[in-house]
Structure formats: structure tokens, C-alpha cells
N, C-alpha and C positions, 0 to 999 in steps of 0.2 A: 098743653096739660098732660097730653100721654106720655109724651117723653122726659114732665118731669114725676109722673107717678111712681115711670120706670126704673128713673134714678134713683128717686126716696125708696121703690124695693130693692134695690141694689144695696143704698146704705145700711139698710135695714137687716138684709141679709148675711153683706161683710160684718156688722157690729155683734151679729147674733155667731158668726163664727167666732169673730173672737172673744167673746163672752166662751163661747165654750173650750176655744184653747187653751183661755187663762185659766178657767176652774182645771182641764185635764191635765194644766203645768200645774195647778197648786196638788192636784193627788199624786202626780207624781213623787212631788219633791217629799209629800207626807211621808209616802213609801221608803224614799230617798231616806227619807230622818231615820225610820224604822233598821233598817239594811245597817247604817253607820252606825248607830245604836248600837246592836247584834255585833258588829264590826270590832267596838270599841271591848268588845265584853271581851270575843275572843282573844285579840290581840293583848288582852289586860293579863289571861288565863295563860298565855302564851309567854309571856313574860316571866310571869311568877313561877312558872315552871321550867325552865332554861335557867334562869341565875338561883331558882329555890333548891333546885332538883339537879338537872344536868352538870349545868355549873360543878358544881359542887361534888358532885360524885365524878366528876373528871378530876377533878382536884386531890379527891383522897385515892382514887387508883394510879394517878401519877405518882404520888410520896410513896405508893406499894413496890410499883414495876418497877423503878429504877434500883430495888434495895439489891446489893450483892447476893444476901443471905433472908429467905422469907421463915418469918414463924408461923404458929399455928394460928395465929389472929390475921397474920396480914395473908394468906390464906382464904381467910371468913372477908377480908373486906375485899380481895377480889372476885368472888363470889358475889357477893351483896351489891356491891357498889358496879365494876364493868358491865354490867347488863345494863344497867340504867344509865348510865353515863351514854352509851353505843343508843338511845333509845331512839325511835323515828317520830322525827319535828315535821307537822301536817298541819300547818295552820290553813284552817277552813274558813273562808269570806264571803260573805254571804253578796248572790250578784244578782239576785231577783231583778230588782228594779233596772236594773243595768241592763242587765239581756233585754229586758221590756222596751225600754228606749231606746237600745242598738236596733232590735231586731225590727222593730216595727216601722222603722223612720223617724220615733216623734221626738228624737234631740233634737229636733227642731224649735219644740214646743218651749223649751227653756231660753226665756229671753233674755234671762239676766246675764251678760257675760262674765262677770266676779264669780258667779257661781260655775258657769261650765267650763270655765277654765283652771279652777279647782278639782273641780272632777276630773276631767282630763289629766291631772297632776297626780291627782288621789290613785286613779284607775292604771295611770304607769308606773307608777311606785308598787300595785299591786302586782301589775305583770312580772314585775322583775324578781319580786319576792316567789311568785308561783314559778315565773317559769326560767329563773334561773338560780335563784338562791336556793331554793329548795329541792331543787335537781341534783345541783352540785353536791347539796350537803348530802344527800339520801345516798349518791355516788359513793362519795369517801366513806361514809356509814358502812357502806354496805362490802368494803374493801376491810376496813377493821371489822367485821363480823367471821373476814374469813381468814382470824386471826386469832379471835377469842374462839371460836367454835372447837381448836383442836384445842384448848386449853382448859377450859371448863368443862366439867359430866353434867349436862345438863337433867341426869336422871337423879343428881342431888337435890333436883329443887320438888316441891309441891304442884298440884295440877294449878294452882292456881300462880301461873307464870308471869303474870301482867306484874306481880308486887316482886319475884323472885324469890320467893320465901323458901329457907334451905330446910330438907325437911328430912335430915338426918342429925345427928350431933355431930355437932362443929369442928371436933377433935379428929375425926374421921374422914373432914374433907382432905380430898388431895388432887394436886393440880394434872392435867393428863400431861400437860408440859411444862415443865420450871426451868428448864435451862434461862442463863442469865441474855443469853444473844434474844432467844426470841421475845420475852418479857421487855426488852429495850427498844424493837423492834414494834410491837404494840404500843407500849407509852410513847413512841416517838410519833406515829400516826394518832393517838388520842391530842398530843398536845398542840401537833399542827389542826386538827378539827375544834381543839378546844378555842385558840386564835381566832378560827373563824368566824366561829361561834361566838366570841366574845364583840370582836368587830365589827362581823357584818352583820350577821340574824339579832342579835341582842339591841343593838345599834339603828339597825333596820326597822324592827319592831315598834321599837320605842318611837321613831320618827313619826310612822305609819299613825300611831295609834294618835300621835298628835296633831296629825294629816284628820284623822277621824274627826277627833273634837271643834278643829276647827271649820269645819265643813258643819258641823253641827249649829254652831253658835252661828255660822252666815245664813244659813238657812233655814235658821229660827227668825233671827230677824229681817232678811230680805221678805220673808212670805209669812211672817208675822203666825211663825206654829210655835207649839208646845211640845 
């Protein structure tokens, strides 16, 4: 009789663990939902602004710099436009839950394999983005800035630099350098970054964000959340 009391508290105490692994794997995954959520928001902001914005102002400083002879308008759009084109792409992913379950031990606690072998998938696709796509690209950013820097007066723009708002009359702008060699030499470093940009981070992004959603809809219905 004692040794089968012993056992029934045995049973009693494995079933009472995992009663609470399973509820501390369904708050994880909640968390989980929350993070990819966040995730998908960024990634969505990040998008729209790379083919809305970058994109785009790569495109109109390219039809500038390659011109033999600049007027006073194309002038104003390299002004306007190369700052922002040259702008720095920081997509920020939220890894709360993630650090939580690295750091602690409890990836364990996810039983499901469909599900962590997603994550696993999701979180290297992340890495690559952080720590290598967005390296490279801040790299070459930051090699074209010491290109446009002797080229633009930066004291023509307004304190309020995040927009580049020029804050003289337009007629008055003038380039610190226009020779036609280094203008070529700039757009030819925009258009290899623009490539990139198009290819990889755009391309990237877009994958990522659908990496999100699907991890969302698994683990809404594997653990039956909202």
C-alpha cells in the first residue's frame, strides 16, 4: 500500500508539472502572437517606405546625376531628393519573447514541432536581415554619404533635417560640386545600392513579413488563440 501511495504521488506530481508547462507554453506562445503581431506592423512600415520613399527618390536622383548639363530645377531635386534616397533602413523586431525562451531554458516548453521549427526558420531569416543585410547596406550608405557630403550645403536646408526641407529660394541653390565625373560617380554607387535594395531588403522584407503571418495563423490554431 505504501509503495503504491508513493507512486500515485509521483503520478500526481508529474501530471501537476505538466499541467503547468502546458499553461507556461500556452503564455508563451500568447506573447509569441503579440512580438509577430508588432513584427508584422513593422515589417509592413518598412516596406511602404523603401519602394514609397527610397525607392523612388533613388530613381529621380538617378535621371538627375547622369544629366551632362544640370538646370535650376534639377539642382532643387538633388537637394530634395539624395538625402533621402541615402536614408538609414533600421528595421526594428521585436525579440522579447524570444530572449525569454533562449535565455531561460524553456524552448523546451514548446511541444509542438510545426511550430519551433518555424520559429527557428522565422528567427534565421531574422539574423540575416539584422546581421547581415543591414550591415552591408548601412556600409555602402555610409560610403555614398562621403560623396553627397562635399556636394550639398547642407546649411541650405531648415533645422528640421529629418524632412530636408530647403530653406532658402530654390533659385539660389548651388551645388559645392557639379563636375560631371563626380555626379557619375555618385549615381553609379546609388544605383548599385538601389539593386540591392530592390533585390535583397525589398525582397527580404516582403518574405519575412509573410514568415510573420504564417507563424501567426499556426499558432492561432495549434493553441487555439485570438
Amino acid at each position: 500500500m505504501l509503495s503504491l501511495a508513493v507512486f500515485c504521488g509521483f503520478l500526481a506530481e508529474n501530471e501537476r508539472e505538466h499541467f503547468v508547462e502546458r499553461r507556461r507554453e500556452r503564455q508563451y506562445m500568447k506573447s509569441m502572437l503579440e512580438d509577430l503581431k508588432s513584427d508584422t506592423a513593422e515589417l509592413r512600415r518598412w516596406e511602404s517606405i523603401i519602394y514609397d520613399t527610397i525607392y523612388k527618390q533613388m530613381d529621380t536622383s538617378l535621371s538627375v546625376l547622369f544629366l551632362k548639363e544640370l538646370k535650376d530645377t534639377d539642382i532643387v531635386h538633388c537637394y530634395r531628393c539624395i538625402p533621402i534616397a541615402n536614408r538609414v533602413i533600421d528595421v526594428v523586431l521585436e525579440d522579447r519573447t524570444t530572449v525569454q525562451l533562449k535565455s531561460s531554458g524553456n524552448l523546451r516548453l514548446i511541444s509542438n514541432k510545426t511550430v519551433t521549427d518555424s520559429l527557428a526558420v522565422y528567427w534565421a531569416n531574422i539574423n540575416k536581415l539584422e546581421g547581415t543585410l543591414q550591415i552591408n547596406y548601412e556600409y555602402y550608405r555610409r560610403e555614398i554619404s562621403k560623396l553627397i557630403f562635399p556636394m550639398l550645403n547642407y546649411d541650405n536646408y531648415t533645422n528640421e533635417s529629418s524632412a530636408f526641407s530647403i530653406a532658402i529660394d530654390t533659385k539660389e541653390l548651388k551645388l559645392l560640386r557639379e563636375d560631371f565625373a563626380f555626379r557619375v560617380e555618385l549615381g553609379n554607387r546609388i544605383f548599385t545600392q538601389r539593386g540591392q535594395l530592390n533585390i535583397l531588403f525589398r525582397n527580404y522584407i516582403t518574405d519575412l513579413k509573410r514568415r510573420a503571418n504564417n507563424l501567426i495563423a499556426l499558432i492561432k490554431e495549434e493553441y487555439d488563440l485570438e
